[in-house]
Every structure is written in structure tokens, then in C-alpha cells.
C-alpha positions in Angstrom: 0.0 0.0 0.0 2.8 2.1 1.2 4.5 1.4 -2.2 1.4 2.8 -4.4 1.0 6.0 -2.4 4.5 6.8 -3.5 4.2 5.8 -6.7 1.8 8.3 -7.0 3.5 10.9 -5.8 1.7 11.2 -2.1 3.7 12.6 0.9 3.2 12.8 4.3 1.0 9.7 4.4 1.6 7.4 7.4 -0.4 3.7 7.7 -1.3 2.1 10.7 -2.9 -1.3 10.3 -4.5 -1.8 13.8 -7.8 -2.0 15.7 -9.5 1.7 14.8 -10.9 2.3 17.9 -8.1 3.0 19.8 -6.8 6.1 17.3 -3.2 6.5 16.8 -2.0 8.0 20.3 1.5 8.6 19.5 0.4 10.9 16.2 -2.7 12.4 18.1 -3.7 15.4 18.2 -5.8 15.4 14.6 -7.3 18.1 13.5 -9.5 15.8 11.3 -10.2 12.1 11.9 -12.8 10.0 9.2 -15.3 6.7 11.0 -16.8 4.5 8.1 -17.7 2.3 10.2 -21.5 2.5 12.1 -20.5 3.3 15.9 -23.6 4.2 18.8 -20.9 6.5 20.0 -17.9 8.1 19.4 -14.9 5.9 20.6 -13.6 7.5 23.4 -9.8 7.2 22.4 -10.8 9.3 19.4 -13.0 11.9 20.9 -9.6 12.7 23.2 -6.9 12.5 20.5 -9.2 15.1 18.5 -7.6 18.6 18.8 -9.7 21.9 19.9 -11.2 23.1 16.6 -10.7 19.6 15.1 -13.1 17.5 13.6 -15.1 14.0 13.4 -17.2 12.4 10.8 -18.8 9.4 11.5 -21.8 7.6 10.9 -23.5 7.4 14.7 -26.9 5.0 15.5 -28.0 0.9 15.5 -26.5 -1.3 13.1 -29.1 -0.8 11.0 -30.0 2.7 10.2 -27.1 5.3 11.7 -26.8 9.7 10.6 -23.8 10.9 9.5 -22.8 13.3 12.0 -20.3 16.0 12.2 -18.7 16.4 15.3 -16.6 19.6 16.4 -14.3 19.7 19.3 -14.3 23.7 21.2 -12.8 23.9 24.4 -13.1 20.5 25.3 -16.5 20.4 24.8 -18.3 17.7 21.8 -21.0 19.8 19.6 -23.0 17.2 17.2 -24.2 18.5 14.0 -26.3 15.7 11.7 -26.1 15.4 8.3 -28.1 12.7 6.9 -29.1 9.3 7.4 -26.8 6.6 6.1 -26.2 2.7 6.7 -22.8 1.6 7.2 -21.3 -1.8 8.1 -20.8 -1.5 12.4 -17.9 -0.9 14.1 -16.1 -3.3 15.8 -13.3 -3.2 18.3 -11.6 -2.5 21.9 -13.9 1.0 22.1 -17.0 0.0 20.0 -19.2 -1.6 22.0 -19.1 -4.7 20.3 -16.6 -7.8 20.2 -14.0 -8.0 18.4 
């Protein structure tokens, strides 16, 4: 994978193949992170690695109907803004809610 991205040209791309849930502690804080995976909540891992100003997107709800939702991190504090409804596959892992 690594291989491709530079084939193309990308920079400043890191991979981490590992359980999601968790986030990537040592690269934290993100100013952006992406879910596309269903989740009834935001992993808590992520929703503390997100900087102050930074942003979530994820697809929140049951595994069978879920809204895309927007989430904004300001001054600590988690504001939800919904988009649409969506289905997505769920989200499995340590901070899901759901075994592995």
C-alpha cells in the first residue's frame, strides 16, 4: 500500500494497520479524523486524541439505520451537527461496543 501511495506521488502519508478504535495515540492530536464504520458512540480514544477546533465524521446509531454526523471539538466540549441518514457496516473493536 505504502508502495502505491508513493508511486503516486503522495507525501506525508503514514499507515497504521490496527484495531480503529483506539486512534493512533503517539500521532494524536488530529485536527480531522474520518469513521466508516457504524458506531452508537464516538470511541472514546478518538474523541480525546481530536484537537480543539478539530473535527469528526462518523456515521452514529444501531446497526441498521445510523446519521452521519459531524462532530466539532471547542474547548473541550463535543458539539454534534447531523447530516443525513446513512447505513454503514458497524464498528467493531476494543472501544465500539461490540466484540472484536
Amino acid at each position: 500500500k505504502k508502495v502505491l501511495l508513493e508511486e503516486l506521488a503522495y507525501g506525508n502519508i503514514h499507515i497504521k494497520n490496527d484495531d480503529g478504535t483506539i486512534g493512533w495515540k503517539e500521532e494524536a492530536p488530529f485536527d480531522r479524523i474520518i469513521v466508516t464504520a457504524a458506531s452508537a458512540d464516538i470511541p472514546a480514544p478518538l474523541a480525546e486524541q481530536l484537537c480543539d477546533g478539530g473535527k469528526l465524521i462518523l456515521p452514529l446509531g444501531d446497526n441498521y439505520s445510523q446519521v452521519l454526523t459531524v462532530v466539532e471539538k471547542k474547548g473541550g466540549v463535543l458539539k454534534y451537527n447531523q447530516l443525513c441518514g446513512c447505513v454503514f457496516v458497524p464498528l467493531i473493536g476494543k472501544y465500539s461496543g461490540r466484540p472484536r
